[in-house]
Every structure is written in C-alpha cells, then in structure tokens.
C-alpha positions in Angstrom: 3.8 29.3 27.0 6.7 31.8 25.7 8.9 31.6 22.6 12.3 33.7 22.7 14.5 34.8 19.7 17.3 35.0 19.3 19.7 35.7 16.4 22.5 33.9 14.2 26.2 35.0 14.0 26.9 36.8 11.4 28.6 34.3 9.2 25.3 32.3 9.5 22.6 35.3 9.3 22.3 34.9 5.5 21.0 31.5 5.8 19.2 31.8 9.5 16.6 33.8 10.0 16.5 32.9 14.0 16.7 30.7 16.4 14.2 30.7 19.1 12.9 28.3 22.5 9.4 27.2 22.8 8.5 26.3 26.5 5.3 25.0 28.2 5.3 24.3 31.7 1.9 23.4 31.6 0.7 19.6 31.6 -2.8 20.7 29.5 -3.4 19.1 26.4 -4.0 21.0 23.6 -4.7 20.9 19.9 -3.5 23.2 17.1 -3.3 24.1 13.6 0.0 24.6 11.8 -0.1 27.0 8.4 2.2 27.0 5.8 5.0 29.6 6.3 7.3 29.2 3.7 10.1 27.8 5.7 11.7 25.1 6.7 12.5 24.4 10.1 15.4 22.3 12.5 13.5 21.3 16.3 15.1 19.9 19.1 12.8 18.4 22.1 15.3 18.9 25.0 11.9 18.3 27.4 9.4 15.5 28.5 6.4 16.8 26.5 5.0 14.7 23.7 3.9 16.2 20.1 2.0 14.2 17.5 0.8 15.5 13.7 -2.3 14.2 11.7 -1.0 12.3 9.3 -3.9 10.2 7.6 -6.2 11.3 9.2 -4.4 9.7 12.2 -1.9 11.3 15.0 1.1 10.4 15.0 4.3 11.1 17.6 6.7 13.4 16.3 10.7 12.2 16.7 12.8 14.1 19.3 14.9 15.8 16.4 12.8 16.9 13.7 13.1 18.2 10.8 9.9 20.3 9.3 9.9 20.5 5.3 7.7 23.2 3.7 4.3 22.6 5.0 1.9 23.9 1.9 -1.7 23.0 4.0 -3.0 22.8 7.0 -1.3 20.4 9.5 -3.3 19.8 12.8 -1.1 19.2 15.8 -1.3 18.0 19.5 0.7 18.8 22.7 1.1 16.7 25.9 2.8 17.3 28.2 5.5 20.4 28.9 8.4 21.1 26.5 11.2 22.6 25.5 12.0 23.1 22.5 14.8 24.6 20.2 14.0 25.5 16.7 16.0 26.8 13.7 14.5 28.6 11.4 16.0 29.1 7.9 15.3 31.6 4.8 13.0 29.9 2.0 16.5 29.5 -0.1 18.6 28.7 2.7 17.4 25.5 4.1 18.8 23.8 0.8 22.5 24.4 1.9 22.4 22.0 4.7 21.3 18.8 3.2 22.7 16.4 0.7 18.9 16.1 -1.0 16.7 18.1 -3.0 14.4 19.5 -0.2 11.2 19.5 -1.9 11.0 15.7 -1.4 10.4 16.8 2.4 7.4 18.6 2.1 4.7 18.1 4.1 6.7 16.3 6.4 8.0 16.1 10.0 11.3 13.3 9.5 13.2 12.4 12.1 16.4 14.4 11.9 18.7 11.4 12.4 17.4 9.8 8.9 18.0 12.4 7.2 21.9 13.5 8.7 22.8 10.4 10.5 24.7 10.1 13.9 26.2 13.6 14.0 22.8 15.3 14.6 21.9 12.6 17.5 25.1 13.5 19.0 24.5 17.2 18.5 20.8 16.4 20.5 22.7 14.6 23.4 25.1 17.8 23.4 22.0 20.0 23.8 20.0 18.1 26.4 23.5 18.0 28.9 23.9 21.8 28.3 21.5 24.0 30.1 22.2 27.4 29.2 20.5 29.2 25.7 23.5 30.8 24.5 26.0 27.6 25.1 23.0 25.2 23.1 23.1 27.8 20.5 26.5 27.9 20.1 26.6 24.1 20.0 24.3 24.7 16.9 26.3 27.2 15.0 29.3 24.9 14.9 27.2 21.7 13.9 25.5 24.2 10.9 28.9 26.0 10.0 30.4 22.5 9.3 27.3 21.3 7.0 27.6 24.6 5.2 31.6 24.7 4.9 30.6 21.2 3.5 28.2 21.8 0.8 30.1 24.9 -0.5 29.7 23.7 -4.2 25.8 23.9 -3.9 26.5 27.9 -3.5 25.6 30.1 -6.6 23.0 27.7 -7.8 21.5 28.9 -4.5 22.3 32.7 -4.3 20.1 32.4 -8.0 17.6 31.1 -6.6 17.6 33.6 -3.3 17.7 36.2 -6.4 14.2 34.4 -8.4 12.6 34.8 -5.1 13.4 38.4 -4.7 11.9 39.1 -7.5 8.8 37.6 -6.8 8.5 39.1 -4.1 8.8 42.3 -5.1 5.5 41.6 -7.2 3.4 39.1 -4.8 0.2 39.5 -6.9 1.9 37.3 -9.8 4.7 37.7 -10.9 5.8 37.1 -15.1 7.8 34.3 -14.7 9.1 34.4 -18.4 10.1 37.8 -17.5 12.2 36.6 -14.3 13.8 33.7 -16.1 14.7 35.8 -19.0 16.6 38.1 -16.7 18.8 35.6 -14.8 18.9 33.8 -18.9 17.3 30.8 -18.4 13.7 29.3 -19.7 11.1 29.4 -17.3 10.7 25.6 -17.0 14.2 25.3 -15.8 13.6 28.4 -13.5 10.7 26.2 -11.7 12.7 23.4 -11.3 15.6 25.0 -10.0 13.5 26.7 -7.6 11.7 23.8 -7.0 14.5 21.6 -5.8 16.2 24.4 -3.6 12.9 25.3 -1.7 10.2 22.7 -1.7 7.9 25.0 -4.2 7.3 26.5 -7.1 7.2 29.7 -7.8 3.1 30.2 -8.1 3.3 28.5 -4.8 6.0 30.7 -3.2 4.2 33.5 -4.3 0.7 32.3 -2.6 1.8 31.7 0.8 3.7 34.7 0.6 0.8 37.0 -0.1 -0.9 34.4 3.0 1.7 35.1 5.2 1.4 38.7 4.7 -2.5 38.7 5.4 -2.3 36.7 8.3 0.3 39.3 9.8 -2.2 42.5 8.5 -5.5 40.7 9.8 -3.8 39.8 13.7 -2.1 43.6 14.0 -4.7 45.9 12.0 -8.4 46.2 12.5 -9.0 47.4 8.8 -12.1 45.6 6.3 -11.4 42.4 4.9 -11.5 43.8 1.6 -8.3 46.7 2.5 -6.3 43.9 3.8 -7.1 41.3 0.8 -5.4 44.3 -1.7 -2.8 45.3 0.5 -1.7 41.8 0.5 -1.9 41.2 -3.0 -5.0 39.6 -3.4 -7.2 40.3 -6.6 -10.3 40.4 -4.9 -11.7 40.0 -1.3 -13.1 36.6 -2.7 -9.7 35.3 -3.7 -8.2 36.2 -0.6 -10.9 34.2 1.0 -10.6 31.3 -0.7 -6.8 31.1 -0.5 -6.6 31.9 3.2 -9.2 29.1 3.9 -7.2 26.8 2.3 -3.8 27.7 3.9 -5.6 27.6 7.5 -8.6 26.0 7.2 -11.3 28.5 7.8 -12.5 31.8 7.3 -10.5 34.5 8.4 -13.6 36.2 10.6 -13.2 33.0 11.8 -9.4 32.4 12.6 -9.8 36.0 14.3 -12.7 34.4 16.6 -10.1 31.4 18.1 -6.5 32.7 17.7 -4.9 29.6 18.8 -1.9 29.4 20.7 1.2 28.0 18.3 0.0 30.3 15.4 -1.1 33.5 17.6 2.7 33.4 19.2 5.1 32.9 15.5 3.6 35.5 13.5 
C-alpha cells in the first residue's frame, strides 16, 4: 500500500487541504476501521479493486465516485481487490462551497458522486480513468472544482464566518463558550449552531470533540508518553474522558488501537 500528497494551486489551497493517491497492488482482503476526521472527502476509483462499508450491520459496495460526508463514528470497511484511488480532501468549512445542499444531510454517508452533481462529475471520472499521469488527473480536478466554486460565489462570507467560529474553537479544544463566540461575530448562539451546522456537517460541541480525537490519535501514534500526558495535552479533562471519547470515535481502547495499528488509519494520520 502507499498514499502520495500532493498539493492544491493556490487559488484552491483555501478550500483543499490535499489531494493524494491510494494504491494497492495487492489482491488480499482486508478489513478496516474508518474514524471520524472532521472532513469531508471527493474519491475517484480509477482501478479494479472493490470497497464495501457496514451499513446496517451489512456491507455494502461503495460507488466508483464517492463522495464521503463527515463520518462522526466508527465506520468498518472492506477491500478486495487492488486500487487506485484519488481522493480530495477539503477543510472542515470548505467542503460546503462545492455543493448546492446543506452538507450535514451527508453525514455518515458514502453517496455516489453522480447523485449528488449529476453528469459532469461522471464525465470528469471518464476523464480521469483515460489519463494516466498524477499531475494531468489533478489538473483535470482543479478545473472541474474551480468551476463549482466560481459557481457558488454567493455562498462565500456566510462561509469565511463560519471558517472564523471554527478558529475560535479551536484555539480552546477543551470547550469552548459558545455564547462568547457568537457574541463576537454578533449573532445568538442558536443561530451560530446552525450556521455551522449546515456549512460543516456538525455542531460546534461535535467539532470540538473530534478535534481534541484527532489530536490524540496523532500524540498516541508519534509519542510514547502516559496515557494520562497525552489525554491533557489534547484537551481532555481527565484520562477517563479521553478514554471514553476515543473509544467511541474508534471503537476501542487506545492501549488497544496501539496493539493493531491497521492499515487505512496507520497510513492518513
């Protein structure tokens, strides 16, 4: 397996955080977990491999263009076959300039890409799959996404606001005040939840946990410190609460995520 960056143009860096390939030129079968990240992601299947996702308990094939909206638990997935794959990934805000909907109705689902655009992105897929070479597919891309932002122009400062509200949660990942926040951009905090509700896929509590998740999960694969250092240097209250939210995020403990790094999660952190 190897995934390869690579990164946006410069007119699309505030909205991309990077492209990259997945390929497997392996025929095992394997299983994996998928934890929430925060983003939302564009993947085109240029190879023969097949991918399915427990949905109801049951797997179920993924489409060739897919479209990943914010994924808030565990989502078990399977690989047959070998692949190649070409993902976009955008900025928690950033995903909401490229489609006509309100993305939170996408969470916790892989759609096929064609419902959701229509014919220009299955001509867009055809375009990729008769072009061999990375940079030419990913220039292919950044005319297709250029277009879809020139498009929704109007959707812009509602957006940069929200980039703003999530800024400022960040910059206090143990919980932030959110009457604070939405007096400071002058609007009441139920309006600031649904504006960045419909412009993300979560609310701001929710942003705020997988953030603090995301930043464990990074501290706990790259630092051999206690359980309890990385639970505060993530935000956590406690090493208990860091427990529980990381179990519910991945699944299981994370003595035991360090025991079976799998492969999909061990490669995009």
């Amino acid at each position: 397996m190897e995934f390869q960056y690579f990164l946006p143009s410069e007119i699309l860096k505030p909205y991309i955080k990077h492209y990259y390939i997945f390929e497997s030129d392996s025929d095992i079968e394997f299983q994996d977990t998928v934890f929430p990240s925060g983003e939302m992601e564009m993947i085109f299947n240029l190879g023969d491999g097949i991918w399915e996702s427990l949905i109801n308990e049951k797997f179920h094939k993924t489409p060739k263009i897919e479209l990943w909206g914010q994924i808030t638990k565990p989502l078990a997935i399977k690989s047959k076959g070998r692949h190649t794959m070409l993902g976009i990934r955008f900025y928690t805000h950033s995903a909401a300039y490229f489609f006509n909907d309100e993305v939170g109705i996408f969470n916790d689902q892989i759609l096929d890409l064609e419902d959701v655009i229509g014919k220009p992105i299955t001509t867009l897929h055809l375009q990729l799959l008769e072009t061999p070479e990375i940079q030419k597919r990913i220039e292919l891309i950044e005319s297709f996404l250029i277009k879809k932002l020139i498009t929704n122009d109007s959707k812009s400062q509602k957006i940069q606001k929200v980039a703003h509200i999530l800024s400022s949660l960040v910059q206090n990942p143990s919980g932030s005040d959110i009457n604070t926040i939405a007096a400071k951009y002058g609007m009441t905090p139920r309006y600031l939840h649904k504006l960045v509700f419909q412009h993300t896929g979560l609310a701001p509590k929710s942003f705020n946990k997988i953030i603090r998740f995301q930043r464990s999960l990074k501290l706990i694969s790259n630092n051999d410190s206690l359980l309890t250092s990385i639970a505060y240097d993530s935000g956590y209250f406690d090493q208990s609460h860091f427990i529980r939210d990381f179990k519910a995020f991945t699944g299981t403990t994370p003595t035991s995520y360090l025991e079976n790094l799998s492969p999909i999660n061990n490669l995009i952190i």
